[in-house]
Chimera marker file (.cmm) of the C-alpha trace (Angstrom):
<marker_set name="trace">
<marker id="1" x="-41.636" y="88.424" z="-74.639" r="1" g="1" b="0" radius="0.5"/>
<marker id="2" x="-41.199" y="84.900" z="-73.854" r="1" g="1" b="0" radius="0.5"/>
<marker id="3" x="-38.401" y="82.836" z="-74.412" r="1" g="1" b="0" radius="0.5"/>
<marker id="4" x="-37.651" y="79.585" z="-74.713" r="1" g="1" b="0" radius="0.5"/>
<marker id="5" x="-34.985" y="76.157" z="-76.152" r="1" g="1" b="0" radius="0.5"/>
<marker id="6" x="-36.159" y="74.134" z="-78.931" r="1" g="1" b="0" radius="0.5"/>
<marker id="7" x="-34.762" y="71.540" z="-81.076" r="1" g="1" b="0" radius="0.5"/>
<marker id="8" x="-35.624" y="71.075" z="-84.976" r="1" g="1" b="0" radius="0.5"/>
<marker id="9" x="-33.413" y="68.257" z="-86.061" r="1" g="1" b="0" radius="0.5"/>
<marker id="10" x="-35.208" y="66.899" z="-88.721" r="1" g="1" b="0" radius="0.5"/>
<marker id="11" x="-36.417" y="68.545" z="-91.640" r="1" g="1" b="0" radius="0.5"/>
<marker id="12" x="-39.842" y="67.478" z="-91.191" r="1" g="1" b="0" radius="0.5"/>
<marker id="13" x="-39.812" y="69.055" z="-88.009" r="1" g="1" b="0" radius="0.5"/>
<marker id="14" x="-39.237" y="72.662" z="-89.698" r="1" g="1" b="0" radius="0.5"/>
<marker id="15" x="-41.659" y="72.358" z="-91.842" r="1" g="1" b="0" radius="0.5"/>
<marker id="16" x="-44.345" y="71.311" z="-89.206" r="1" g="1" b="0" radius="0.5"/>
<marker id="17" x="-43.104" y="74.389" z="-87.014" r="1" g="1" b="0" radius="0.5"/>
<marker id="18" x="-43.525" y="76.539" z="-89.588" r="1" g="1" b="0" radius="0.5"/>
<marker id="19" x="-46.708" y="75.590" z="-90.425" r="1" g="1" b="0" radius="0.5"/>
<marker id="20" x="-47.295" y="76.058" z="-86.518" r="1" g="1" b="0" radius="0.5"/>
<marker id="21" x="-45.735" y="79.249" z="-86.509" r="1" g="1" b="0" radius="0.5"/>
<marker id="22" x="-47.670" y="80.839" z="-89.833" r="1" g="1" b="0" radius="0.5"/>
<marker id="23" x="-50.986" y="80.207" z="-87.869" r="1" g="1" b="0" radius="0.5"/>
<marker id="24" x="-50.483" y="82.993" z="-85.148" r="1" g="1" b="0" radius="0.5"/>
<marker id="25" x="-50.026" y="86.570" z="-85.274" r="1" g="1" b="0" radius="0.5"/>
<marker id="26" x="-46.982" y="87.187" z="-83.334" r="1" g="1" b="0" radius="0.5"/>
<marker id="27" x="-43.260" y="88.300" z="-83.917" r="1" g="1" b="0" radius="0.5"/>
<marker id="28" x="-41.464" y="84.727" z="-83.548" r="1" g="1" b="0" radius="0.5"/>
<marker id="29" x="-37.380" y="84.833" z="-83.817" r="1" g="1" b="0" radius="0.5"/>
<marker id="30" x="-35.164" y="81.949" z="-83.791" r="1" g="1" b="0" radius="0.5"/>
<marker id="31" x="-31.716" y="82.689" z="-81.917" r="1" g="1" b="0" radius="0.5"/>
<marker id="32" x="-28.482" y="80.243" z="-82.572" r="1" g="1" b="0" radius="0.5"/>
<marker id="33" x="-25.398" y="81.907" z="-81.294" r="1" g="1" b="0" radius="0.5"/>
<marker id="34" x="-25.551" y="85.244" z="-82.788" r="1" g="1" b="0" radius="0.5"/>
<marker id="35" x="-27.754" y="84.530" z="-85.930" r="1" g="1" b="0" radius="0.5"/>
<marker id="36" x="-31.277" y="85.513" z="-86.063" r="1" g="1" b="0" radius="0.5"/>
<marker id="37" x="-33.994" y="84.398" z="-88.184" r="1" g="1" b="0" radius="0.5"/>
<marker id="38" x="-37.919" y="84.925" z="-88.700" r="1" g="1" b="0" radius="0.5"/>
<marker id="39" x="-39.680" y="82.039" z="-87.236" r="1" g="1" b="0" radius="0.5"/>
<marker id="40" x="-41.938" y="82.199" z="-89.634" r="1" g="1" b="0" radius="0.5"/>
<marker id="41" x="-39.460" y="81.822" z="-92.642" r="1" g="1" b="0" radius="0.5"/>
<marker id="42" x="-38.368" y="77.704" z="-93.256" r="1" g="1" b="0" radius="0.5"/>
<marker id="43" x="-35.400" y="78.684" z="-95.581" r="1" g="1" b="0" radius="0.5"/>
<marker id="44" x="-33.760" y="81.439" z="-92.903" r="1" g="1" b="0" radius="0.5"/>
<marker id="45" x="-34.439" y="78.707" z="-90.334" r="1" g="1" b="0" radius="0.5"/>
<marker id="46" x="-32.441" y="76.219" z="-92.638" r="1" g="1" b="0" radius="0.5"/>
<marker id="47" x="-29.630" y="78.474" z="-92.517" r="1" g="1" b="0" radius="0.5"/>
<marker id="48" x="-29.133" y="77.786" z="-88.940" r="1" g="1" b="0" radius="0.5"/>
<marker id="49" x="-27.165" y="75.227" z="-87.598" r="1" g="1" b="0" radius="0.5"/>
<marker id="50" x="-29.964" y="72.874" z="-86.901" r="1" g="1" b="0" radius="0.5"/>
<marker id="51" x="-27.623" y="70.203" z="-84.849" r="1" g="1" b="0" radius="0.5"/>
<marker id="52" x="-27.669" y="73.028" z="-81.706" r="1" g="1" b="0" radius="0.5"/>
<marker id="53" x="-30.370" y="74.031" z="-79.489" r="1" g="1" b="0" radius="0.5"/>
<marker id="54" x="-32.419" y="76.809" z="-80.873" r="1" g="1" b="0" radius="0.5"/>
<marker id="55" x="-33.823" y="79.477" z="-78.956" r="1" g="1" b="0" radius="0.5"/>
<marker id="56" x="-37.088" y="80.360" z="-79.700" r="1" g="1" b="0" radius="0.5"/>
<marker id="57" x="-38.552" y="84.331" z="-78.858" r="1" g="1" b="0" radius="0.5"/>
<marker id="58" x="-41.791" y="85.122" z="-79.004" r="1" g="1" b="0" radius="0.5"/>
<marker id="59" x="-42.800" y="88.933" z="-79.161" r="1" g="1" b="0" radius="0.5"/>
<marker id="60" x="-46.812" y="89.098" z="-77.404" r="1" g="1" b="0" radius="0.5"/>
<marker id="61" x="-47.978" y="89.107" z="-73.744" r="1" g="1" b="0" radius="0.5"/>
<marker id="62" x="-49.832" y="85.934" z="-74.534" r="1" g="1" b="0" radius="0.5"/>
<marker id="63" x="-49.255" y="83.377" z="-76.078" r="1" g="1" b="0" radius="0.5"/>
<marker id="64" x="-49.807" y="80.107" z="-74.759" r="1" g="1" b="0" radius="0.5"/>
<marker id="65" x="-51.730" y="78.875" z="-77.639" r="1" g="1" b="0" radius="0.5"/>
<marker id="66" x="-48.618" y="78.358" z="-79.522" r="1" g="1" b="0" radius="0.5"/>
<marker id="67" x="-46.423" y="77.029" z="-76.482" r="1" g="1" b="0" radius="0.5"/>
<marker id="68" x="-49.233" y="74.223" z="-76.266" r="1" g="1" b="0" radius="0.5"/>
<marker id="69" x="-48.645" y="73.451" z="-79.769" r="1" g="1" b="0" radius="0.5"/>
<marker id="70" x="-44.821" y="74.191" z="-79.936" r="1" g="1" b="0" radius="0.5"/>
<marker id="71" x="-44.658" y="71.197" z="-76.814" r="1" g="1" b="0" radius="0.5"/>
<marker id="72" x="-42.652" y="68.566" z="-78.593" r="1" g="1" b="0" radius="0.5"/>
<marker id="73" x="-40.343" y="70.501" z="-79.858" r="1" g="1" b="0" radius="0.5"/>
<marker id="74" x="-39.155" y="72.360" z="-76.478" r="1" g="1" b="0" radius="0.5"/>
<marker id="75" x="-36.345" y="71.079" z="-74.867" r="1" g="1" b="0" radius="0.5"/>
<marker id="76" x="-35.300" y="71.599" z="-70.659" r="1" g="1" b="0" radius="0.5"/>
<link id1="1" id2="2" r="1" g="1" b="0" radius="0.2"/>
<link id1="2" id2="3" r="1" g="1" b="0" radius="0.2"/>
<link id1="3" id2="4" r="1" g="1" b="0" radius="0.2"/>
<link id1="4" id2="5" r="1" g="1" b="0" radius="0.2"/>
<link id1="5" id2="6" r="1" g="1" b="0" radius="0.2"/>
<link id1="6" id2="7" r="1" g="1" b="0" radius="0.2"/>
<link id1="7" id2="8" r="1" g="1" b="0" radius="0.2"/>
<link id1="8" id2="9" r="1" g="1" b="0" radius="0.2"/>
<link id1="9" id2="10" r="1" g="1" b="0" radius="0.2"/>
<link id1="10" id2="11" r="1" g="1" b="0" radius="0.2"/>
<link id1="11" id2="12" r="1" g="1" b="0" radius="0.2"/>
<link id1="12" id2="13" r="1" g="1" b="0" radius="0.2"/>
<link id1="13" id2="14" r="1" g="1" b="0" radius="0.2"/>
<link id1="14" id2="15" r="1" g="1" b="0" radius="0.2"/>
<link id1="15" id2="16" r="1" g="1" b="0" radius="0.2"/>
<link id1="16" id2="17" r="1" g="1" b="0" radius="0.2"/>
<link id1="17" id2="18" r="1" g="1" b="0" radius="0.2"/>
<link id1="18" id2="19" r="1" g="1" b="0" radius="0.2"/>
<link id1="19" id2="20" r="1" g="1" b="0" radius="0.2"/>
<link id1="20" id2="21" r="1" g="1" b="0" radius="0.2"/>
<link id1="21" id2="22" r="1" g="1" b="0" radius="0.2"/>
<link id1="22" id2="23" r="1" g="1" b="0" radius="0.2"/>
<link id1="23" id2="24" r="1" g="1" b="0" radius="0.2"/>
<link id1="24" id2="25" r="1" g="1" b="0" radius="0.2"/>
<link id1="25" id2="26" r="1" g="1" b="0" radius="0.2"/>
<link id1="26" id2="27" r="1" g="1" b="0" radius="0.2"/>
<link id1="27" id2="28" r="1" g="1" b="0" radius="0.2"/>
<link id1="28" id2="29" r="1" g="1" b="0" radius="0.2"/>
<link id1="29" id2="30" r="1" g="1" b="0" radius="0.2"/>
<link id1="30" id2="31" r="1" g="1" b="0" radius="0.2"/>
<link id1="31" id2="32" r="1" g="1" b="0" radius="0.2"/>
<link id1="32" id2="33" r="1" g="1" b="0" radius="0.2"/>
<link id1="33" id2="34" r="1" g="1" b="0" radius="0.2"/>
<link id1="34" id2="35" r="1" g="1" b="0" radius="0.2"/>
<link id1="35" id2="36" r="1" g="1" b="0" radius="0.2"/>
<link id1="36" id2="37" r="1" g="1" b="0" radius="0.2"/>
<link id1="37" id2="38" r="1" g="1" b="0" radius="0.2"/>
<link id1="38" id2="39" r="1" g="1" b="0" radius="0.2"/>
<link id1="39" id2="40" r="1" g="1" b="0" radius="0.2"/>
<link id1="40" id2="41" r="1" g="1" b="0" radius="0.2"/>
<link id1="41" id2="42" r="1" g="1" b="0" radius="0.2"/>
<link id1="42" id2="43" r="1" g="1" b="0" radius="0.2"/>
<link id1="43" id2="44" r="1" g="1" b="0" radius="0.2"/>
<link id1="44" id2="45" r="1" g="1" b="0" radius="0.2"/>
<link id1="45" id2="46" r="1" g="1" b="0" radius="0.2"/>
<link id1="46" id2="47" r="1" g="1" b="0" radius="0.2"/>
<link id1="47" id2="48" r="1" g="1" b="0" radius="0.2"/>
<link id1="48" id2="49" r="1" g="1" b="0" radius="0.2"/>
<link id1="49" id2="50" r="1" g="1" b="0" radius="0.2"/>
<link id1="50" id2="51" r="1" g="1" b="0" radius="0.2"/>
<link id1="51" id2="52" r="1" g="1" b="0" radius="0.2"/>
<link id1="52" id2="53" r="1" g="1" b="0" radius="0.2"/>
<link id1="53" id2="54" r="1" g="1" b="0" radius="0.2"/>
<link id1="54" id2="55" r="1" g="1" b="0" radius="0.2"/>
<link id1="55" id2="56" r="1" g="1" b="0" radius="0.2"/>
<link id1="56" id2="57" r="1" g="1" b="0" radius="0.2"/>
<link id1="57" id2="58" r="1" g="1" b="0" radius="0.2"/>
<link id1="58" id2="59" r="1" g="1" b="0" radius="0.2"/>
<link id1="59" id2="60" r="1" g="1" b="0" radius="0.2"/>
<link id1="60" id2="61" r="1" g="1" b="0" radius="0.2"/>
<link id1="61" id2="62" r="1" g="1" b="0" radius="0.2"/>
<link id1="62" id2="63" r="1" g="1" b="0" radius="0.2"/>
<link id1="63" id2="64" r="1" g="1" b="0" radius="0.2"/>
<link id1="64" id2="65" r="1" g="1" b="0" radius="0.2"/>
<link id1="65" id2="66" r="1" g="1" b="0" radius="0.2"/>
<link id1="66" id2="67" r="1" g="1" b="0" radius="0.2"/>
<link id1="67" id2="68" r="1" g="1" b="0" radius="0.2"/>
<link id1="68" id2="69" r="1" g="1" b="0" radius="0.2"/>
<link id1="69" id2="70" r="1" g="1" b="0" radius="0.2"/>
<link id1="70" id2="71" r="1" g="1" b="0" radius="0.2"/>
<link id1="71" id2="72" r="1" g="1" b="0" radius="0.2"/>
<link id1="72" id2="73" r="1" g="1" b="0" radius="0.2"/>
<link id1="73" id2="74" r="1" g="1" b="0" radius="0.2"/>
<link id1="74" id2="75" r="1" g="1" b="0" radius="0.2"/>
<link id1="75" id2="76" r="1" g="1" b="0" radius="0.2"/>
</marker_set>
């Protein structure tokens, strides 16, 4: 599993992440506090509070593919 902060302020930035997101084959959560959501899912996303750093989980051994493309979205 790896692990890391993102932001999604905007709303064009969800929808651009989930298009990301769609394209690969892996388990991706999105963490806020104690709410979970399916990465992969742009209305369970926009129940999150979007003005907080998000923490993004990805469930494979590999996947730098989508870390590449995730870039301007990580923050730290």
């Amino acid at each position: 599993m790896k692990a890391v902060n993102i932001k999604l302020s905007l709303a064009e930035n969800v929808k651009t992440f989930v298009n990301i997101a769609n394209r690969y084959p892996y388990d991706i959560d999105l963490r806020v506090g104690r709410h979970v959501v399916d990465g992969k899912s742009i209305l369970g996303i926009f129940s999150l509070d979007l003005s907080k750093p998000i923490t993004l989980e990805v469930y494979a051994d590999s996947c730098e593919d989508l870390m590449e493309e995730i870039k301007p979205f990580v923050i730290g």
